[in-house]
Structures are given as structure tokens and as C-alpha cells.
C-alpha positions as a Markdown table, in Angstrom:
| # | Residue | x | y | z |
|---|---|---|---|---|
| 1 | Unk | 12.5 | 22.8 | 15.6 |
| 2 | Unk | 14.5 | 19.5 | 16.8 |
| 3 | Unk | 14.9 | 16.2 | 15.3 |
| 4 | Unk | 13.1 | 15.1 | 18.4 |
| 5 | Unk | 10.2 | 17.9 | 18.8 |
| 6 | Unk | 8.3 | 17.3 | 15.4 |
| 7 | Unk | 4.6 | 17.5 | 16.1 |
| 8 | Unk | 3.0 | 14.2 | 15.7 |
| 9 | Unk | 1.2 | 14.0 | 12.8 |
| 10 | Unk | 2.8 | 16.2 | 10.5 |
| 11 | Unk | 4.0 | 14.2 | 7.5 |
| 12 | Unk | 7.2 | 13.5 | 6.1 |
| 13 | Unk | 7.5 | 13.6 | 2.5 |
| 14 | Unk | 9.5 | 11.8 | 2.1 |
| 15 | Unk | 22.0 | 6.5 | -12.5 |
| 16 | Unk | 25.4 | 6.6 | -15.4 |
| 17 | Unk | 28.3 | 5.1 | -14.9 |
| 18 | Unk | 31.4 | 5.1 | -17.7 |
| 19 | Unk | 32.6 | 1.7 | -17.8 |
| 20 | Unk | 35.3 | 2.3 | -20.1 |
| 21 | Unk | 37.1 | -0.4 | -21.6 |
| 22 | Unk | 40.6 | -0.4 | -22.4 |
| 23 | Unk | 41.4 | -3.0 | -25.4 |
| 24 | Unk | 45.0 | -4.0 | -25.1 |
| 25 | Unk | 47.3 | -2.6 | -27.7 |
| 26 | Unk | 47.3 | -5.0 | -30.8 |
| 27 | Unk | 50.5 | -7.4 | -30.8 |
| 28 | Unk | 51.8 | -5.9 | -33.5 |
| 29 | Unk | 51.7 | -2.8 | -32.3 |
| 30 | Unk | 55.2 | -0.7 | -32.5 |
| 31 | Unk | 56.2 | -0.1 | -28.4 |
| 32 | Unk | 55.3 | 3.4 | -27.2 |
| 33 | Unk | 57.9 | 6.3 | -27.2 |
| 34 | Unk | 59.3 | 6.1 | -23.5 |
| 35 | Unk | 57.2 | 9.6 | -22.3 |
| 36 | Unk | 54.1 | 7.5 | -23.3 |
| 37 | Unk | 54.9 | 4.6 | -21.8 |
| 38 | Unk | 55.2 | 6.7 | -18.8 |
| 39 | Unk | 51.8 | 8.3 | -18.9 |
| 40 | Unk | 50.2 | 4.6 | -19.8 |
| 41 | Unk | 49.5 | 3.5 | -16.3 |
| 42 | Unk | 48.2 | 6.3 | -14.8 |
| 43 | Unk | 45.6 | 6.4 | -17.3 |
| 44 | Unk | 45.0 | 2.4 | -16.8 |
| 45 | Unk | 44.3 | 3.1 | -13.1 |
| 46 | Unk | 42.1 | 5.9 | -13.8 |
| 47 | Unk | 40.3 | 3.6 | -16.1 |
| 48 | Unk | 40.4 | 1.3 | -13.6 |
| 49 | Unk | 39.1 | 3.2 | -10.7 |
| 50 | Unk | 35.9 | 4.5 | -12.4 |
| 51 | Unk | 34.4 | 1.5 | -12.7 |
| 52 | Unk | 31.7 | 1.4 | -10.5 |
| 53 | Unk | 31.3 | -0.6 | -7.2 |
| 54 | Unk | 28.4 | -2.3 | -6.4 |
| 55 | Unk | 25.7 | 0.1 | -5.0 |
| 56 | Unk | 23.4 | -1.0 | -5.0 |
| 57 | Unk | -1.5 | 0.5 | 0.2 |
| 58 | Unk | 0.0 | 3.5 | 1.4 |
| 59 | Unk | 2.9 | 5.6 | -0.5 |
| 60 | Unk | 4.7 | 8.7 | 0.7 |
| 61 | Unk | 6.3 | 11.0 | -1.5 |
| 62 | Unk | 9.7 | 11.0 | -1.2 |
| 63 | Unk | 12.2 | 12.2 | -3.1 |
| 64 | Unk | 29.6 | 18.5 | -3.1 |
| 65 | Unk | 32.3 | 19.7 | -3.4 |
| 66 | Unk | 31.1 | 19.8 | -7.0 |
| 67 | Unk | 33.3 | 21.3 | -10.5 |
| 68 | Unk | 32.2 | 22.1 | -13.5 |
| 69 | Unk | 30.8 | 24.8 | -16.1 |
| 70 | Unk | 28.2 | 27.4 | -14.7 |
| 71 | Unk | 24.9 | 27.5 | -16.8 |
| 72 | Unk | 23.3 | 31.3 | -16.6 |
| 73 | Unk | 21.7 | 31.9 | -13.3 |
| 74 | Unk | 24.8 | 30.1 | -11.8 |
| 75 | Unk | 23.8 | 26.4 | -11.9 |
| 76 | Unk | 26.6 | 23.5 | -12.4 |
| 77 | Unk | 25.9 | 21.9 | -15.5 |
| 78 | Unk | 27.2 | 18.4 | -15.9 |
| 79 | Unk | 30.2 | 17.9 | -19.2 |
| 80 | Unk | 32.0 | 15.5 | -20.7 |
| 81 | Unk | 34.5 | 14.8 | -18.8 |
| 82 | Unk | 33.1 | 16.4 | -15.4 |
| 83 | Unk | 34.9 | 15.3 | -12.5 |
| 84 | Unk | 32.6 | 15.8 | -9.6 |
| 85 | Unk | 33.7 | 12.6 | -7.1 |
| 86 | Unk | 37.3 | 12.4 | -6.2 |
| 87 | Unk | 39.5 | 10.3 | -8.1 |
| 88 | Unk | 40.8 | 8.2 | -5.3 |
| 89 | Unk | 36.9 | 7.3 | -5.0 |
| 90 | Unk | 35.6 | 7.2 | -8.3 |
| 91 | Unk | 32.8 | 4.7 | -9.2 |
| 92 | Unk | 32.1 | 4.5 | -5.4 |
| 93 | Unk | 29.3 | 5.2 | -3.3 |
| 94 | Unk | 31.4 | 7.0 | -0.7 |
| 95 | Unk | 33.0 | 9.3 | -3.2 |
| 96 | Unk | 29.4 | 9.9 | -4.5 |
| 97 | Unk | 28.5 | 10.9 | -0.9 |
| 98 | Unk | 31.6 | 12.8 | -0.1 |
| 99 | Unk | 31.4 | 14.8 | -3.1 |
| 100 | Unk | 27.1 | 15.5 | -3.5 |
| 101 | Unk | 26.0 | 15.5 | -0.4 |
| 102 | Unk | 26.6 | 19.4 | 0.9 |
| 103 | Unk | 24.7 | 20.1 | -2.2 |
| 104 | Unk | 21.6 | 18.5 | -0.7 |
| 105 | Unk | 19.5 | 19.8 | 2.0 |
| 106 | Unk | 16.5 | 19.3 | 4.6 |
| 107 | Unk | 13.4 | 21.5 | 4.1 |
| 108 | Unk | 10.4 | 22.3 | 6.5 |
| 109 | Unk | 7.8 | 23.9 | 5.3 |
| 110 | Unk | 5.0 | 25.7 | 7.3 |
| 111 | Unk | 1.0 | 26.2 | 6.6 |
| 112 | Unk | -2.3 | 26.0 | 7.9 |
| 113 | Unk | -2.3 | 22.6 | 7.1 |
| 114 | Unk | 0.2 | 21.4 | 9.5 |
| 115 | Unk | 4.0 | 20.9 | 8.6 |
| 116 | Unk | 6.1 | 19.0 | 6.0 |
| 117 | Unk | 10.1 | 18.0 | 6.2 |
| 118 | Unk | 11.3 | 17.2 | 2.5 |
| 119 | Unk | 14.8 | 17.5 | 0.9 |
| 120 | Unk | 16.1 | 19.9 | -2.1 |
| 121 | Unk | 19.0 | 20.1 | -3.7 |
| 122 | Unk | 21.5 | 23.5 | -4.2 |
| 123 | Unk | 21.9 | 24.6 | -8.3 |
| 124 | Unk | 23.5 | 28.6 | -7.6 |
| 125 | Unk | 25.9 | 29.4 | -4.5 |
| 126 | Unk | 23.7 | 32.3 | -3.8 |
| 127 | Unk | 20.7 | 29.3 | -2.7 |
| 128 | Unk | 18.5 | 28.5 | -5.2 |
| 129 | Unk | 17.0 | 25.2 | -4.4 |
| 130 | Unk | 15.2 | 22.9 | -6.3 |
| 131 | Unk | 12.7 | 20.8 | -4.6 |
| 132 | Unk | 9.2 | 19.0 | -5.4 |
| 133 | Unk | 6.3 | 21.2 | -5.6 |
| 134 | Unk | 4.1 | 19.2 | -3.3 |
| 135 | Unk | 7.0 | 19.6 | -0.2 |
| 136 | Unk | 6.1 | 23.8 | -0.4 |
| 137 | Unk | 2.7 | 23.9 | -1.9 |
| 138 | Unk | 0.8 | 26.8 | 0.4 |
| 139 | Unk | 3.9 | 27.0 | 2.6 |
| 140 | Unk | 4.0 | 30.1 | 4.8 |
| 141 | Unk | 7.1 | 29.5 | 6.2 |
| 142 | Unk | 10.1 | 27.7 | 4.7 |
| 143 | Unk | 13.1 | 26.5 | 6.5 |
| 144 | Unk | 16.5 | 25.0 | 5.1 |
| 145 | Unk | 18.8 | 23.1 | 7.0 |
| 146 | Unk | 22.0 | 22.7 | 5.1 |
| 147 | Unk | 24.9 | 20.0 | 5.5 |
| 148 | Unk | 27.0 | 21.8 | 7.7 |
| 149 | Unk | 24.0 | 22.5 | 9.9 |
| 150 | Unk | 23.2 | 26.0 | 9.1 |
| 151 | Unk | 19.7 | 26.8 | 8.5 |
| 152 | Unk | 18.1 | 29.7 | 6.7 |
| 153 | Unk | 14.6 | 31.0 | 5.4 |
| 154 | Unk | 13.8 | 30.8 | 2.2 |
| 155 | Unk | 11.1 | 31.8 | -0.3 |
| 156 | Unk | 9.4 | 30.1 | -2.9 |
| 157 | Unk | 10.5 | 32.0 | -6.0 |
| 158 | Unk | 8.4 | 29.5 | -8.7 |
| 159 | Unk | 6.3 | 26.7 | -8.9 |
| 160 | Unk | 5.3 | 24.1 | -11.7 |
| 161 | Unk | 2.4 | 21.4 | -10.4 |
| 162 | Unk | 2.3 | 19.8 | -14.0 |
| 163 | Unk | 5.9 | 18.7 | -12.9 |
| 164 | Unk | 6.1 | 18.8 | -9.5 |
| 165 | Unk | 9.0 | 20.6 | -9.4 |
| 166 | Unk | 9.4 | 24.1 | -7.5 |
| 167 | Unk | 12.0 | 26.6 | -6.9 |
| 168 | Unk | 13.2 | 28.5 | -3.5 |
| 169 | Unk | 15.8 | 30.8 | -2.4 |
| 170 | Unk | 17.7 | 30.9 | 0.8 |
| 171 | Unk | 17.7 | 34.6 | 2.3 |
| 172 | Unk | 21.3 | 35.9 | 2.7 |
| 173 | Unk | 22.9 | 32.6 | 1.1 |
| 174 | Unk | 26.6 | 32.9 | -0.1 |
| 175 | Unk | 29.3 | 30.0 | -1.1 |
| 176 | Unk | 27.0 | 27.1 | -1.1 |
| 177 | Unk | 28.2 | 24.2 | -3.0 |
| 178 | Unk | 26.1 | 23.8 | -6.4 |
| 179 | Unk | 25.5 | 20.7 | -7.5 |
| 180 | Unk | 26.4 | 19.8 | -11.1 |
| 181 | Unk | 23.2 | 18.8 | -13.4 |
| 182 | Unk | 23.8 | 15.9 | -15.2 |
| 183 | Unk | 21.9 | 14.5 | -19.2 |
| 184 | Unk | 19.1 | 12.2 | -17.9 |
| 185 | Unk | 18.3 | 11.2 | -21.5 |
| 186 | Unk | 21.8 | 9.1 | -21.1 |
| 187 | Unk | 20.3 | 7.0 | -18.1 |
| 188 | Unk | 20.2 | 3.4 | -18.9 |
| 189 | Unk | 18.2 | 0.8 | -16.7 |
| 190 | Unk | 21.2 | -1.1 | -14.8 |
| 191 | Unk | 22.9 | 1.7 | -14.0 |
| 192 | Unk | 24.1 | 2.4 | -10.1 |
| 193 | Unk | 22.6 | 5.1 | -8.3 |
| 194 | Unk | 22.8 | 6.9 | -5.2 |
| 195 | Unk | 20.4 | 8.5 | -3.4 |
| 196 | Unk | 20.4 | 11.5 | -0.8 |
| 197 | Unk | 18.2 | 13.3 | 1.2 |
| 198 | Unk | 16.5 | 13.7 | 4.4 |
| 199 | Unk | 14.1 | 10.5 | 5.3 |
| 200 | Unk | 12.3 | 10.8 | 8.1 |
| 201 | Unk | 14.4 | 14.2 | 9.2 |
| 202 | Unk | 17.4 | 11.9 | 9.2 |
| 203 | Unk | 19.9 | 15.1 | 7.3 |
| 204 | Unk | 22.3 | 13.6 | 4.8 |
| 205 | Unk | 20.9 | 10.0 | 4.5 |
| 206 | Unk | 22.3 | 7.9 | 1.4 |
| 207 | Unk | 20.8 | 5.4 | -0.3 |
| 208 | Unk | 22.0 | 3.5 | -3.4 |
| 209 | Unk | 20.8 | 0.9 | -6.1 |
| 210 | Unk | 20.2 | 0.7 | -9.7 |
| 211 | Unk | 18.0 | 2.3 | -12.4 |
| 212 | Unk | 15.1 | 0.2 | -12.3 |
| 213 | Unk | 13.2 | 1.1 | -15.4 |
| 214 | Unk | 12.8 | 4.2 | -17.5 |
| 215 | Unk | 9.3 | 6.3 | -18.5 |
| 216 | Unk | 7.2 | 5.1 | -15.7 |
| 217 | Unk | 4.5 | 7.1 | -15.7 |
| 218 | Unk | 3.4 | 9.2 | -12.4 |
| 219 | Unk | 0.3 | 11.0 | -11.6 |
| 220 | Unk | 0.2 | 13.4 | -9.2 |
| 221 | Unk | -2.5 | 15.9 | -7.7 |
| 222 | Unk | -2.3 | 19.6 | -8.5 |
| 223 | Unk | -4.9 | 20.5 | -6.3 |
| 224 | Unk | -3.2 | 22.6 | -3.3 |
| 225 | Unk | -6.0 | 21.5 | -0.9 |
| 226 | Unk | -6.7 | 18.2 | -1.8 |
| 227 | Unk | -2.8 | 17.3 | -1.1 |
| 228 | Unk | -2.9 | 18.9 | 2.1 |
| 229 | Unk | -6.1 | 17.3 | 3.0 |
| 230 | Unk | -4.3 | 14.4 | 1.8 |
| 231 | Unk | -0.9 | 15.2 | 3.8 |
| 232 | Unk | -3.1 | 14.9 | 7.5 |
| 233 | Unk | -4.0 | 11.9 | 6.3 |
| 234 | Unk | -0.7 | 10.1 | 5.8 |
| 235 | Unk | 1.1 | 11.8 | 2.9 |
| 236 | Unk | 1.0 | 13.3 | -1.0 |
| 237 | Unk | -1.3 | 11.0 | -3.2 |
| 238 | Unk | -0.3 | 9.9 | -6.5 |
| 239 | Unk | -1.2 | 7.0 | -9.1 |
| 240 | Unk | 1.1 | 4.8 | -10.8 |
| 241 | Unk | 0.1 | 1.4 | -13.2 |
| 242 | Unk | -3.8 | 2.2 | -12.8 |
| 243 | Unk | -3.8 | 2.7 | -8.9 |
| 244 | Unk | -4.4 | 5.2 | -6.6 |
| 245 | Unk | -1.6 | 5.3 | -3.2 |
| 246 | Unk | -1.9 | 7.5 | -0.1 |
| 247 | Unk | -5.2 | 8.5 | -0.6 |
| 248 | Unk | -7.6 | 10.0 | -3.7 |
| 249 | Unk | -4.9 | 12.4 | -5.9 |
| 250 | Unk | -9.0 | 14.3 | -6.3 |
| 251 | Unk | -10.3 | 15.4 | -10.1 |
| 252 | Unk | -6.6 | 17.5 | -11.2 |
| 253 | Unk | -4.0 | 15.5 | -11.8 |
| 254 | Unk | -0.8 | 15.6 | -13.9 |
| 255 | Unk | 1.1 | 13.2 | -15.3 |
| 256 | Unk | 4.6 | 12.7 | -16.3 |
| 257 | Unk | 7.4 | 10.0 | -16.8 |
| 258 | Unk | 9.8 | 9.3 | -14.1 |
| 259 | Unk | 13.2 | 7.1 | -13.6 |
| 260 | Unk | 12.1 | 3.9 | -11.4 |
| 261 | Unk | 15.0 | 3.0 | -9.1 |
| 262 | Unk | 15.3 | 0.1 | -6.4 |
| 263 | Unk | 17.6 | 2.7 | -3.9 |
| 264 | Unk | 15.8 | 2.7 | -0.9 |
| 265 | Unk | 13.3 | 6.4 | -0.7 |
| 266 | Unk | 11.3 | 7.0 | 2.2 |
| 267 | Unk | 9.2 | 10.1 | 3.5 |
| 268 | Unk | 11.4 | 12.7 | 3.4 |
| 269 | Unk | 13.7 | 12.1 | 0.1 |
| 270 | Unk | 11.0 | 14.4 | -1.3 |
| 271 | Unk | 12.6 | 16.5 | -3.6 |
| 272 | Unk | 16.3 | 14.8 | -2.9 |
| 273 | Unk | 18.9 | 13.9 | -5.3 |
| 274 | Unk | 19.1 | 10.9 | -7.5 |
| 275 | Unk | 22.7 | 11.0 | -8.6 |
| 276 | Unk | 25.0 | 8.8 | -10.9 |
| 277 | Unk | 28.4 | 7.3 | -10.0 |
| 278 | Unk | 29.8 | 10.7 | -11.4 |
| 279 | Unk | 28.4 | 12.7 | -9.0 |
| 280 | Unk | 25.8 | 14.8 | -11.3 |
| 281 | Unk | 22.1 | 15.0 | -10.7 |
| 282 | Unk | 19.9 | 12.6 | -13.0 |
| 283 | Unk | 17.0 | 13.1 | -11.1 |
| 284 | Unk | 14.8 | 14.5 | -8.1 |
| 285 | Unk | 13.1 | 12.1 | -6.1 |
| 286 | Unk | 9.4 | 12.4 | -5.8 |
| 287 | Unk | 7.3 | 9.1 | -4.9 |
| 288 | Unk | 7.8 | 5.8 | -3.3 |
| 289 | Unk | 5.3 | 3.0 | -3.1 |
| 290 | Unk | 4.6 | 1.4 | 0.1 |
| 291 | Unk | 2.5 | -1.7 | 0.8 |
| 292 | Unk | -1.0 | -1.6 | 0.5 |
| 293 | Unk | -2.3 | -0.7 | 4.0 |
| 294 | Unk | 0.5 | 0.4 | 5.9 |
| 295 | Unk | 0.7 | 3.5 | 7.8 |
| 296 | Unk | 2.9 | 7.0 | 7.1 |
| 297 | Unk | 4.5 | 6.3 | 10.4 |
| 298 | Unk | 5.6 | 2.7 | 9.8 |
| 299 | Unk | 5.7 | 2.2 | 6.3 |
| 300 | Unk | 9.3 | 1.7 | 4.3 |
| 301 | Unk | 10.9 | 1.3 | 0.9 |
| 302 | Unk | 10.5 | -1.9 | -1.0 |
| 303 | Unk | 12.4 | -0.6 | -3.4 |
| 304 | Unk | 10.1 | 1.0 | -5.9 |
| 305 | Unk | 11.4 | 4.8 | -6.3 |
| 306 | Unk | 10.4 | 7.1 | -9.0 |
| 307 | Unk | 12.6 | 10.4 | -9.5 |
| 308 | Unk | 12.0 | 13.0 | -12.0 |
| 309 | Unk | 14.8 | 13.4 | -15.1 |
| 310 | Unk | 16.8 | 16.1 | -14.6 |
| 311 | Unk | 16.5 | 17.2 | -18.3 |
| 312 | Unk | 13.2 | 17.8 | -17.2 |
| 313 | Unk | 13.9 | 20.2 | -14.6 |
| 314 | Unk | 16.8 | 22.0 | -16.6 |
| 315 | Unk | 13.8 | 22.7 | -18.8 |
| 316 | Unk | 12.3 | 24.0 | -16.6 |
| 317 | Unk | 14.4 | 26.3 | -14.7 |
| 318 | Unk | 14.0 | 29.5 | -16.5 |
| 319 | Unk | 10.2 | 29.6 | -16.1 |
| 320 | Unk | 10.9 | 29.1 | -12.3 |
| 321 | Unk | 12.9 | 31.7 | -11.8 |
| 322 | Unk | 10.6 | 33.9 | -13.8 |
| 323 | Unk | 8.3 | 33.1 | -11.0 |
| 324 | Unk | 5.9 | 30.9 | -13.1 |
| 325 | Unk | 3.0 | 29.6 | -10.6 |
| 326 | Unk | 1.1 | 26.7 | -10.7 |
């Protein structure tokens, strides 16, 4: 299906930066052998180039070439030390986007219900995808649309609606770029953050910002037909500080604790990447918040995001691919 043939009316469902510090040497300090000296200013400008630049009711949901170790079942787990972006480009938001975003791609998802375009992102070259539950709940049909245009069909392999989160496969999948996982539990609020994924079918979009706040808490409906019912209607309901957005999340909910982040989400980064300045994962984005009022079609970001923690879903994982359900 084109960009420009999506049936009206199907919905859209739409950080960790090291800032190293380098004390000059004390005065007193005895010069370096020659060989070091050598060495010195590389590592300055390394140093140097990783600190980051600047990056930056109704509510949809939103929400490389990549190195490092490979976790069992062939996912990119972040390290110390991983070098995911470039180093001509560290601590920038292009470098972030160079090196993440053919991990990331655009998924539309089929039922009775109607249709739904959301994002995932790629943990195993053979195409597992990680995406939000809510973007493939009662899907018939799933197809994936990766960076370099490709698409593929896929099937949902697990599901966890307590989370969320859910797991696919691309059929016949080989060499896709993995993204690497990174530790969520070392986010702090400041930190910069890019986002990527595909709002409003737009493949590839980024986004950036900061880490908001930490441990917001998100409700979300796990009822399969009261989020579709809810999907016709403008998009996935959830609840966040007491209130109910996009509609009634119904009488089973889930909650759980999400990264806030001020980088713009809109329907469609469902299920995208929230990524720090090192390239890895931190979280998947899920919800946005939207002004009171406004419509699927027109409402935007105001900059209230909420992701999942990618600890989280690395907790997760093995029950996914076990084919856990529900």
C-alpha cells in the first residue's frame, strides 16, 4: 500500500550521554614518555567529540550500522565501551541517525478492525522485531517496510499486554542490521535523546530532545477489542496522572513505568526507538499526549513522550520468543 493510498480512517499509532572530563595533568606532573605524548591528543579529541550536541484531550500512541556483543537469540547488547555512532559524529544527532536508523522500521498491521502503521525496531539479522503490543494486537496480516525500502511479512511470534511490548519475525529475513540494547537503569533526566520511527507513515523520521523525567507511570488497555474499538475512534487509549486520553482504556488495564521525553512522538513512533547519544536503545516508544480535544488526524506532539525502558524489554525477550501470549 502507498504513502498516499492509506484508507481514511485507519489510525496511526503513532537518553545517556558520557561527558567525560579530562582534568589536566597536575603541574607537577613528570612530562610523558615521547610515545605517550604522541597518543595524548587523539584521545583529547575523542574526549572531545563525544560530548554531546544539543538535541534536543486526545493522545495517540506512538512510539545502524550497529557493533557490539551478540546476546543468545542474536540480539546486540549494548557494553562498556560500545561504539555504535561513528567517531567523526559522536555525541551528534546525525551520527545517531546515521548509525540507528536501518535498525528501525515501518509496520502495518491488518484486521477486521481496520488497519494500523506503527514502527519496530530490528534485535537479530535473521528479523526479529520488537514492537508495542497494541500496533499488532489481532493483526491478520503484518507488513514490514525496512530502511532500504524492502518490505516483508512477518508473524507475531509473542505478545505481553501487561507490557505492551510484542515480538515479530520477518519471513525470509537475512543481514538486517541489529540494533544494540542499551542499560535503561543508567538513564538520567537531562540526558539527550533521539527518537526514530515512522509518524504518520513518514519511514525514518527523527526526532530528538531530552529525558524528561523517569518512572511515569502509564496505563494501558489489555483488552484486544476495546483498543480496536478504540483505534476507529482516533487511536490506543491509555491513562497517565489520573486521566483518561483517546478514549476509555475499558475495565483491564496495565500499568507500568515509562521514561518521559520532550523529543517530539506522533502517531506512528509506536513501538520506535528511543536512543541515547551512543547509539543503543534505552527505550520503545509507546504514548504521546495530545491536547484535550484534538483530533487523531490533526493532533501533534507537545512534547510529552513516554517510552518503555529497555531493561524492561531485555527482560522480557525470552518469554517472547517462547511465544508467551497475552
Amino acid at each position: 500500500m502507498s504513502e498516499n493510498s492509506r484508507p481514511s480512517g485507519f489510525p496511526e499509532y503513532g537518553p545517556h550521554q558520557v561527558n567525560p572530563e579530562w582534568p589536566p595533568p597536575p603541574a607537577h606532573a613528570p612530562a610523558a614518555p615521547a610515545h605517550r605524548r604522541q597518543r595524548g591528543p587523539a584521545k583529547l579529541l575523542v574526549a572531545v567529540a563525544i560530548v554531546a550536541a544539543a538535541v534536543g484531550g486526545t493522545t495517540a500512541y506512538g512510539v545502524q550500522e550497529l557493533t557490539g556483543g551478540t546476546s543468545a537469540g542474536g540480539t546486540a547488547s549494548s557494553a562498556a565501551g560500545t561504539d555504535v555512532v561513528p567517531a567523526s559524529l559522536k555525541g551528534t544527532v546525525a551520527g545517531v541517525a546515521k548509525a540507528v536508523s536501518p535498525s528501525i522500521v515501518e509496520i502495518k498491521a491488518a484486521s477486521s478492525s481496520g488497519s494500523a502503521t506503527g514502527s519496530g525496531v530490528i534485535v537479530t539479522e535473521d528479523g526479529e522485531v520488537v514492537t508495542n503490543n497494541h500496533v499488532v494486537a489481532g493483526a491478520s496480516q503484518i507488513q514490514v517496510r525496512t530502511h532500504d525500502g524492502k518490505s516483508y511479512s512477518a508473524r507475531v511470534v509473542g505478545t505481553d499486554s501487561s507490557k505492551d511490548l510484542a515480538l515479530i519475525k520477518l519471513e525470509d529475513a537475512s543481514g538486517l542490521k541489529a540494533a544494540t540494547l542499551g542499560d535503561s537503569d543508567g538513564v538520567r533526566v537531562g540526558d539527550q535523546v533521539v527518537a526514530i520511527g515512522s509518524p504518520e507513515g513518514l519511514t525514518g523520521t527523527v526526532t530528538s530532545g531530552i529525558v524528561s523525567a523517569l518512572d511515569r507511570d502509564v496505563t494501558v488497555s489489555t483488552d484486544e477489542s476495546q483498543g480496536q474499538q478504540q483505534q476507529r475512534g482516533g487511536g490506543w487509549p491509555f491513562e497517565f496522572g489520573g486521566q483518561e486520553f483517546n478514549g476509555d482504556t475499558g475495565g483491564s488495564t496495565t500499568t507500568y513505568k515509562a521514561i518521559q521525553t520532550d523529543a517530539s512522538l506522533n502517531p506512528g513512533n509506536s513501538g520506535g526507538a528511543l536512543i541515547d547519544m551512543n547509539g543503543d536503545i534505552i527505550g520503545i516508544n509507546s504514548a504521546m499526549y495530545a491536547p484535550s480535544g484534538a483530533e487523531s488526524s490533526t493532533a501533534g506532539s507537545v512534547g510529552l513522550g513516554f517510552a518503555i525502558p529497555v531493561n524492561t524489554l531485555k527482560a522480557d525477550l525470552p518469554d517472547l520468543r517462547a511465544g508467551a501470549g497475552g
